[in-house]
N, C-alpha and C positions, 0 to 999 in steps of 0.2 A: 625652135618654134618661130613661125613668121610674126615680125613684129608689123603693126600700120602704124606708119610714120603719123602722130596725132598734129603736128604742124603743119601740115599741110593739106592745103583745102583738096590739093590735086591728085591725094589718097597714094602718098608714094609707098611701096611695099618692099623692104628690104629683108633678107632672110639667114636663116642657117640652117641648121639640120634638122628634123623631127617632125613630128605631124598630130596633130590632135583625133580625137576619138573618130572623127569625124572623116577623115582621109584626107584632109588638107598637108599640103608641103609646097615650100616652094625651093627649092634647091636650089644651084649656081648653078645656069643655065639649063633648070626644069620651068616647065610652065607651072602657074599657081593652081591647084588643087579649088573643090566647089564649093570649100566654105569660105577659101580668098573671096572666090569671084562672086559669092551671094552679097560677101560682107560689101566687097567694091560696089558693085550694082546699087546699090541700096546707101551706103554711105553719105551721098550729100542729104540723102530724106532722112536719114537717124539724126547729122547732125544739126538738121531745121528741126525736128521735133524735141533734140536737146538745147537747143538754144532760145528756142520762143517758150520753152518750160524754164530757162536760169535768166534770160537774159545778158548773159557771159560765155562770149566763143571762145575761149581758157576751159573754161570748166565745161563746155560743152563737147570742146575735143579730149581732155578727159576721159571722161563718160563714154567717150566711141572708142578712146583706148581699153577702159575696162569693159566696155561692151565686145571686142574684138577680142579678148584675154575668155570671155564666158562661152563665146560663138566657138572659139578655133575648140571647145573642148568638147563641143554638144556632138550626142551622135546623130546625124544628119538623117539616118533611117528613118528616124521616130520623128521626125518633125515634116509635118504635113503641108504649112506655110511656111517658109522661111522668111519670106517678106514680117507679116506680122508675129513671128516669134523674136526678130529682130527687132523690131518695137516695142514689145513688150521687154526682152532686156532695158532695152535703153530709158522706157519709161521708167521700171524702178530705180535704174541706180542716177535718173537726172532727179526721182523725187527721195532719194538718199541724200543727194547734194542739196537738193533746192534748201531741204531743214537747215543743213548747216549752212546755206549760202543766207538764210533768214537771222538767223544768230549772228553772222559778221557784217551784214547790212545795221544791226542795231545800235553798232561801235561806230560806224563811218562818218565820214566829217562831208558836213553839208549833205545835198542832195546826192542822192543814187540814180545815177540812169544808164538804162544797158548800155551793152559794148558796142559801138554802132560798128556796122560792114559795108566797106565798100563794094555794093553789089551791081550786076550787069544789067541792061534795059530789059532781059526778057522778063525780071523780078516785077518791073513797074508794070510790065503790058497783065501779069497775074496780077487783076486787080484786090481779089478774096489773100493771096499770098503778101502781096505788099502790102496792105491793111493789114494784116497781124503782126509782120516784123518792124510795123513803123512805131517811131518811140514813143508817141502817143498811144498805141492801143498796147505797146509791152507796159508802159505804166500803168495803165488802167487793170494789165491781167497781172500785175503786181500787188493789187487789195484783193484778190482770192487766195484764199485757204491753199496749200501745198497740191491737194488732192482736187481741191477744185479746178487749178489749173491745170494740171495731168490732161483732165476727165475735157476739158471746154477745147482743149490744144487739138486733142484727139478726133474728137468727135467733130467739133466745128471747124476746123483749120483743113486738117487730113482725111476727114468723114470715115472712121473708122468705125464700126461696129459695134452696139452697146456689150456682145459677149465678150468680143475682145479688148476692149475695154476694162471691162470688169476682171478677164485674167492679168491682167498691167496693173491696174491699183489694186489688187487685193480684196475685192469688194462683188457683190452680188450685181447681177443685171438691174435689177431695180433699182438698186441702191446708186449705183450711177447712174442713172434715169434721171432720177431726180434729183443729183447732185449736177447733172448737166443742167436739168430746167433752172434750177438755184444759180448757176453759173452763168449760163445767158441773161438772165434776169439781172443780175448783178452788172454784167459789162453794156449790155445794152439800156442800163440807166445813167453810166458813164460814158459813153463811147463816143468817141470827139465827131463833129459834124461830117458830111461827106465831102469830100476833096474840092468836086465842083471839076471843069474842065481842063485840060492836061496843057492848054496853051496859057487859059486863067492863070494857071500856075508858074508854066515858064515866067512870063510877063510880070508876076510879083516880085517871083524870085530876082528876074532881073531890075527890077526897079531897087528892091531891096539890098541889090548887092552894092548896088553905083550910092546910093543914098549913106552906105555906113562907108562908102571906101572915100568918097567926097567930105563926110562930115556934114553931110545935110540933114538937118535937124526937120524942115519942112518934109524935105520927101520920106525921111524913116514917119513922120505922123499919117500921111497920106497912105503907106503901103502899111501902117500896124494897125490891125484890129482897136476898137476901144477897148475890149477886154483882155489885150496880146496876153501872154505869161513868158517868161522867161525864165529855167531852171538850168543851173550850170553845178557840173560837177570836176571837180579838180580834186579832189581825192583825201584832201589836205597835203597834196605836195604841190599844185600848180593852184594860184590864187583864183578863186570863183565865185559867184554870190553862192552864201550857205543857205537863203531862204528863197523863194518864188519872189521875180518880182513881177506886179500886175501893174497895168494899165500902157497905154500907149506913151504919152508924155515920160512916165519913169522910166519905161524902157529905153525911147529914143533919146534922153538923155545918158544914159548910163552907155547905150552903149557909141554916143558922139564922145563922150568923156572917154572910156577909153580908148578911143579912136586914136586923141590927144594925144592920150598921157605915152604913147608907144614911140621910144624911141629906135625902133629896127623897120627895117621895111615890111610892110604889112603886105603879101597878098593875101585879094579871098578867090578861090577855085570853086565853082560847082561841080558841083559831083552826083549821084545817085547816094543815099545812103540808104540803108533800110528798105528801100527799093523804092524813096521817096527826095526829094528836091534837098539840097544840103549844100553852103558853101567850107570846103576843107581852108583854114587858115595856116599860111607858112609864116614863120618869122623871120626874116636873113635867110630864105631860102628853106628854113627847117619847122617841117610839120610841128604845130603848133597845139592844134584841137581841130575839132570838129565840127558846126552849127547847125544840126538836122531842122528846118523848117517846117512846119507846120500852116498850109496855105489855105484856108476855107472862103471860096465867094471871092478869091479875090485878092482877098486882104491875108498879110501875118497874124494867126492867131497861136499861134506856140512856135517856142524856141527856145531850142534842147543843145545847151554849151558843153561838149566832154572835153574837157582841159588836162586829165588824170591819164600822165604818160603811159599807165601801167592798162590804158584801153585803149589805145590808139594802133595797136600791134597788125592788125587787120586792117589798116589804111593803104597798105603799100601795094597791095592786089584785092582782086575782084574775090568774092566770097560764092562760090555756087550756091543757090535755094532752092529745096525741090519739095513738092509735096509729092 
């Protein structure tokens, strides 16, 4: 059976002998069979729409491993889309996981926030695509119901079809109808403010970055929001604030204090994360965390700490996103 290598964003395909219902094979020097090439085709979009559903590229690759184990077996006759039969796999078994990924989020120490991705500029120029994978709006679609965010991913991210839809959760056309209206209604009474302009942003970002590498206590008050937040998750194995802190002042001290207290050489790197402004911090040269920024008007108004080694896996290369 052809296995998809599930580590690898670059969909590597190694093989042995047999084929599924389907005519797929890939032999030692055969070319791949058309359920490989459906599944490759399509790959980086199965695993954007399993990862803006878990918030975890771990269990989003996963998910495209047992989605690839259901594919290589279907008989390819009968299927009329393969594009969206391939999402409707993937839909249910990321909203299999999402329940149990809800259960283990209820044990976790401190704050939870997704797996961030080091992703490439064409993510930021999709401006509809990099507002759903920014950490901001994946915590906001973190207070919907399992099925709610199935139904919202679907429809509003991918524009997918209320029927097809409805065969992905389980559920009647209508009934996701108005589990979508429920669903936009809900994120759009959360939905953190508009970015503002993409130089606005450069320009914070860099003010923000010289301000905590300096220890300027003026300049972090100047570039943070009055109402900034700061949300850090280290897992309970890397130390992080375990509650939100608000305001500008508590922020900018907190984080001029730990500026301080660091005894290794600090860099901070920007980067794209989420397909959004983020400085990557190294310690003595080794990846450290993450600080996905959140820039509105101007000013710092969210900033999202992953400290917890066990999500940093996806730092080392670019993550492709496709709707």
């Amino acid at each position: 059976m052809t296995v998809i290598g599930s580590r690898d964003q670059g969909a590597d395909v190694t093989s042995g002998s047999g084929s599924g219902r389907g005519g797929d094979h890939c032999g030692r020097g055969g070319g791949a069979g058309p359920a490989t090439e459906d599944f490759l085709t399509h790959r980086n979009l199965l695993f954007t729409v399993a990862y803006e559903m878990l918030g975890s590229a771990a269990d989003a690759e996963d998910v495209l491993q047992e989605t690839w184990l259901r594919w290589a077996g279907v008989d390819l006759g009968e299927v009329r889309d393969r594009r969206a039969y391939l999402v409707r796999i993937t839909t249910r078994l990321a909203l299999t996981r999402l329940r149990t990924l809800g259960r283990r989020k209820e044990s976790y120490v401190g704050s939870w926030l997704p797996e961030p991705l080091l992703t490439s500029p064409d993510v930021a120029e999709d401006v509809e695509l990099a507002d759903s994978v920014s950490m901001a709006m994946m915590l906001v679609m973190e207070t919907l119901a399992p099925t709610e965010r199935a139904v919202f991913v679907l429809r509003e991210v991918f524009d997918v079809g209320y029927d097809e839809i409805a065969e992905a959760v389980g559920k009647s056309p209508s009934a996701v109808r108005q589990i979508a209206h429920r669903a936009r209604a809900h994120v759009a009474a959360r939905r953190p403010r508009g970015d503002g302009s993409p130089q606005r942003t450069r320009d914070a970002l860099d003010a923000f970055r010289r301000a905590v590498e300096t220890g300027d206590l003026q300049g972090l008050l100047d570039v943070l929001a009055p109402d900034v937040v700061l949300l850090g998750d280290g897992g309970g194995i890397k130390q992080a604030v375990l509650r939100p802190v608000v305001g500008a002042d508590k922020v900018a001290r907190l984080l001029q204090g730990g500026l301080r207290k660091a005894t290794a050489e600090v860099r901070l790197r920007p980067a794209l994360v989420n397909g959004g402004p983020a400085l990557v911090l190294h310690l003595d040269g080794v990846l450290d965390g993450v600080l996905a920024v959140r820039v509105d008007d101007g000013l710092v108004t969210g900033l999202y700490a992953v400290r917890n080694p066990e999500k940093l896996s996806h730092m080392d290369r670019e993550t492709v996103l496709r709707r």
